[in-house]
C-alpha positions in Angstrom: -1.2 21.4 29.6 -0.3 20.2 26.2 -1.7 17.6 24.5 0.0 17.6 21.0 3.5 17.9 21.2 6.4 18.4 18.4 9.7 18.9 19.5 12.6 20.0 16.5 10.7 18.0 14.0 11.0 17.4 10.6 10.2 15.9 7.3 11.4 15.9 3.9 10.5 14.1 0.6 14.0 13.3 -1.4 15.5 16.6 -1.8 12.6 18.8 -0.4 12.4 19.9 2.9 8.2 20.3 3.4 8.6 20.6 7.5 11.9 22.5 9.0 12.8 22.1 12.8 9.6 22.6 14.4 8.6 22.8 17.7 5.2 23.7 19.2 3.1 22.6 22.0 -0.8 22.5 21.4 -3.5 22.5 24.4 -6.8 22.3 24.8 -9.2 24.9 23.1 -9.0 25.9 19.5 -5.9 26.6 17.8 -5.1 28.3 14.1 -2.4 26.7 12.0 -2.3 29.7 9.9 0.1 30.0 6.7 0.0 30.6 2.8 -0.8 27.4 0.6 2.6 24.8 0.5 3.6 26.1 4.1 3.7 22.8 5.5 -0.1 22.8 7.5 -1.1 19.5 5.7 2.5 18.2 6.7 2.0 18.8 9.9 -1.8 17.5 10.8 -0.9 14.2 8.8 1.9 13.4 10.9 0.0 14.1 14.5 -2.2 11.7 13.0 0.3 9.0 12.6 -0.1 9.2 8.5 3.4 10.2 8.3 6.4 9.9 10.1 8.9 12.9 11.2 12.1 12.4 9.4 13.5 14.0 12.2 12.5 14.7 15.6 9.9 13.9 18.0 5.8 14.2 18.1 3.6 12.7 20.6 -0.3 13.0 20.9 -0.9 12.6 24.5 2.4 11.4 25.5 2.7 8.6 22.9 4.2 8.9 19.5 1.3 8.9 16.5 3.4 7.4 14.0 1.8 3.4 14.0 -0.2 3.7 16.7 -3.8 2.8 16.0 -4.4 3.6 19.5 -4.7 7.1 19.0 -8.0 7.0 16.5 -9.9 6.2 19.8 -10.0 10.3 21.0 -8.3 11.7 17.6 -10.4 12.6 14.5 -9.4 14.0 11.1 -10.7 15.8 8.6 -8.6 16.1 5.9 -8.6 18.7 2.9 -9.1 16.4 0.0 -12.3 14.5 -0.2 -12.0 11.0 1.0 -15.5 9.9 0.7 -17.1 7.4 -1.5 -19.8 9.7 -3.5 -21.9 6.7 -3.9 -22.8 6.1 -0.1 -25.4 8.6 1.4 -24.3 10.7 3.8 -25.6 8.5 6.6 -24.0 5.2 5.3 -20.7 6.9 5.2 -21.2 8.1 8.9 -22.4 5.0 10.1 -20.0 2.8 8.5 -17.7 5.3 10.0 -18.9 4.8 13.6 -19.1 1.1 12.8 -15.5 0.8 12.4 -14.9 2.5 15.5 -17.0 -0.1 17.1 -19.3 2.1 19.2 -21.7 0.5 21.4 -24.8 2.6 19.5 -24.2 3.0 15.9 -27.3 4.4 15.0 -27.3 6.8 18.2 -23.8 8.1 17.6 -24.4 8.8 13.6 -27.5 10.5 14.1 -26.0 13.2 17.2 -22.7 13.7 14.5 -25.2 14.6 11.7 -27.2 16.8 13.9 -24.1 18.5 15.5 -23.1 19.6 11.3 -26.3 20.6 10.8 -26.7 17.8 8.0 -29.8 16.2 8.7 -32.0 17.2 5.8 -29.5 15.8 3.7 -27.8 13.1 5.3 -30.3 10.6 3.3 -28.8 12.3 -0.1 -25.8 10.6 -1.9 -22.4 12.4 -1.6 -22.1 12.5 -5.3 -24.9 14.9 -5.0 -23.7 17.1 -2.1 -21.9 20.8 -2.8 -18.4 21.1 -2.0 -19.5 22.9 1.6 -21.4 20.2 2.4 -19.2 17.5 1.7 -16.8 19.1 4.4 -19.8 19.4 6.7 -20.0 15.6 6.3 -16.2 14.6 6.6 -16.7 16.7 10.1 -19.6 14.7 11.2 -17.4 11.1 10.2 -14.8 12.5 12.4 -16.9 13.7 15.3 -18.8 10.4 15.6 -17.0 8.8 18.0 -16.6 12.1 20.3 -12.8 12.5 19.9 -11.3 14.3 22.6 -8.4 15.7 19.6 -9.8 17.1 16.3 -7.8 18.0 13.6 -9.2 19.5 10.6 -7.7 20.3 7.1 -8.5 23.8 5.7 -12.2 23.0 6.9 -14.0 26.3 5.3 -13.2 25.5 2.0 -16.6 25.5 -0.3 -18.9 26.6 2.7 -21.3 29.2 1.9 -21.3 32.2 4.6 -23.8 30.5 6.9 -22.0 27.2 6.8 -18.8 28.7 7.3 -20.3 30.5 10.8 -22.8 27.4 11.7 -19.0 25.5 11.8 -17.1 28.1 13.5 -19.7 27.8 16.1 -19.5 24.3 16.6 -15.6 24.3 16.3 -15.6 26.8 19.0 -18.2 25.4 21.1 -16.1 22.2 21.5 -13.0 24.2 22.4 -15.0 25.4 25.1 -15.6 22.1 26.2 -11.8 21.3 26.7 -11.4 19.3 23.3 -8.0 19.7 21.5 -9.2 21.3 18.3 -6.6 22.3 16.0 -7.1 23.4 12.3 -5.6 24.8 9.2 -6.2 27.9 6.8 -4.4 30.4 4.4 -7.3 33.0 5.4 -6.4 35.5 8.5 -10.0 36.2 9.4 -10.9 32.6 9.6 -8.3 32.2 12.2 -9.1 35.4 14.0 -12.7 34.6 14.0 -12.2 31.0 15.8 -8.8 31.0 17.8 -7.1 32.8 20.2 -3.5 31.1 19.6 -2.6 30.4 16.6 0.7 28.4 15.0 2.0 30.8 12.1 4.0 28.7 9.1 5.7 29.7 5.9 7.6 27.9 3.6 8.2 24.8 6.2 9.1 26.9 9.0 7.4 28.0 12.1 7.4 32.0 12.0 5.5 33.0 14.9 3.4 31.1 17.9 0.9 32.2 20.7 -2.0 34.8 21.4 -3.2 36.0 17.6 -3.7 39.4 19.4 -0.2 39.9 20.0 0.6 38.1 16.3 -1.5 40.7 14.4 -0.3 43.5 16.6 3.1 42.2 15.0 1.8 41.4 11.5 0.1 45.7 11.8 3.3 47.2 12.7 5.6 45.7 10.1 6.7 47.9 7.3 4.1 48.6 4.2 4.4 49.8 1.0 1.7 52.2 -0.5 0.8 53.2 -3.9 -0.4 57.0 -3.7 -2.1 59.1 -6.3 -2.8 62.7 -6.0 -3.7 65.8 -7.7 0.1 67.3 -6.5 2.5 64.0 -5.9 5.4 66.3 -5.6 3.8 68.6 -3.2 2.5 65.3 -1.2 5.9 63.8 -0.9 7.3 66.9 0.3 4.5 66.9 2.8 5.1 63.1 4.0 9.8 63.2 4.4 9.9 63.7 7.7 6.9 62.3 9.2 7.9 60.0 12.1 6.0 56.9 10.4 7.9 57.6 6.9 10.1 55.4 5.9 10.6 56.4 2.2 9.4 58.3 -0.1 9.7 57.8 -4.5 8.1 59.6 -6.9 7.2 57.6 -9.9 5.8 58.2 -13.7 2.6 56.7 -11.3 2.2 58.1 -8.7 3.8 57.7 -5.3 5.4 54.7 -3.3 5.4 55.7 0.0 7.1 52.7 3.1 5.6 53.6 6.1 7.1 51.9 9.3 3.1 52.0 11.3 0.1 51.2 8.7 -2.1 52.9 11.5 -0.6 56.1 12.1 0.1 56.4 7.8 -4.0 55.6 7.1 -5.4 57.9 9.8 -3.2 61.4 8.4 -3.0 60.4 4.7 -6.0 62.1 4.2 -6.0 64.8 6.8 -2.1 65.7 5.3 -3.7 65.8 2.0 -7.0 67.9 3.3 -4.8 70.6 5.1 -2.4 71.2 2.6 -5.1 71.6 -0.2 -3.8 68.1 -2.2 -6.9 65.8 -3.5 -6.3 62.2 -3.2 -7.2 60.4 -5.9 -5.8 56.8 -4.8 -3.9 54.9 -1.9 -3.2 51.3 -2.4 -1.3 48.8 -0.6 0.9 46.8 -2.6 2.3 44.0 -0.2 -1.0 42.9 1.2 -0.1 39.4 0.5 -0.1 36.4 3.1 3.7 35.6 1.6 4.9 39.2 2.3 3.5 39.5 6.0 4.4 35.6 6.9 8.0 36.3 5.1 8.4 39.3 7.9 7.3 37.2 10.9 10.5 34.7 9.1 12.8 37.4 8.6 12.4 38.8 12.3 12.5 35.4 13.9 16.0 35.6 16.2 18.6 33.3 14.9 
């Protein structure tokens, strides 16, 4: 069952388009809004909660619309990317006043549980001005978790946590998903995503370019065209050796080496070097050259039907 809901939504600023004609449904558990910085992500988690409004289309959070609806900050919390904290409060005041203006019936009760659940409590007397970026997030989490919000969205979350901050979240993320909460966050980093969600919402450049089980994503994102810089003791020899192979695309002999386009990464890596073993050939280096989020997000775009 979904609980966030965008149907052919979306929003522009003047002449730029930052959200193009989405639509995705988002359910209970944890869910990855994955896609390279400028994709849209921020877009997209400030109008579920009501900050924006689409400037096309529709978007409801449990069946009402977001947009001016205070109503939805009862079982919604955010946590957005930049800080929006006041560095002079302590990390307790700013929780507190926080469950204070949600009017819970145990202030004290309620900030304390959120600072434990972040693992913040040896610093939650500490001002903010004080804190690392890591642990401001860690403290923007706990705001937004006070009042137990059955939806939780969260704004590249990972940013400035050290390694066991990053996995003492992921933890806490997942364990609510577990628990049947709505939890739904951004990142530009593919194992964050793959560590914490099973489904994941894939965006580039305003558009959606892929949606549903991350295993069946990557398996997509694995088998798409790659381009390899190779090095060898014999590049001539090594492209003679590679035409012809059923996972060569192309091969091109350069002033550096080779650039070989292989059309399954998997099948290319695993002979490389037992090709280049056999036929007496050292290898000297093999480099991919269009690891970047842009190139494999740009595929997912380019193999979307029309």
């Amino acid at each position: 069952m979904s609980v966030i809901d965008l149907t052919n939504v979306s929003r522009w600023y003047g002449n730029v388009v930052a959200v193009n004609d989405i639509t995705m449904s988002i359910g209970p558990g944890v869910t990855g809004l994955l896609g390279p910085n400028g994709a849209g992500k921020s877009t997209i988690l400030h109008m579920i909660a009501g900050f924006l409004a689409p400037s096309k289309g529709t978007l409801t959070v449990s069946g009402e619309p977001s947009w001016r609806n205070e109503g939805v900050y009862k079982y919604l919390g955010l946590v957005p990317e930049r800080d929006s904290v006041y560095a002079f409060l302590t990390g307790e005041q700013f929780v507190r006043a926080t469950a204070r203006l949600h009017k819970l019936p145990d202030v004290e009760a309620a900030t304390r549980r959120a600072i434990e659940m972040t693992d913040m409590s040896e610093a939650a007397g500490r001002k903010i001005a004080t804190y690392s970026k890591g642990m401001r997030q860690r403290i923007k989490v706990a705001a937004a978790l006070v009042h137990e919000p059955e939806i939780l969205l969260l704004d590249e979350p990972f940013n400035g946590m050290d390694p066991r901050q990053r996995i003492h979240m992921m933890d806490l993320l997942a364990k609510l998903g577990a628990e049947g909460r709505t939890i739904l966050f951004s990142s530009h980093i593919l194992e964050e995503v793959e560590r914490l969600s099973g489904t994941i919402q894939v965006m580039v450049a305003g558009r959606l370019a892929a949606s549903g089980d991350f295993r069946a994503i990557r398996r997509l994102m694995t088998s798409r065209p790659h381009v390899f810089s190779v090095r060898s003791s014999d590049d001539r020899r090594l492209a003679a050796v590679l035409v012809g192979r059923p996972y060569t695309a192309a091969v091109e002999v350069t002033a550096k080496g080779l650039q070989v386009r292989t059309s399954d990464f998997g099948a290319f890596c695993g002979q490389i070097a037992v090709l280049t073993r056999d036929h007496g050939i050292a290898l000297r280096e093999l480099l991919p050259t269009d690891e970047s989020l842009e190139s494999v997000f740009g595929y997912l775009i380019s193999n979307q039907p029309n």
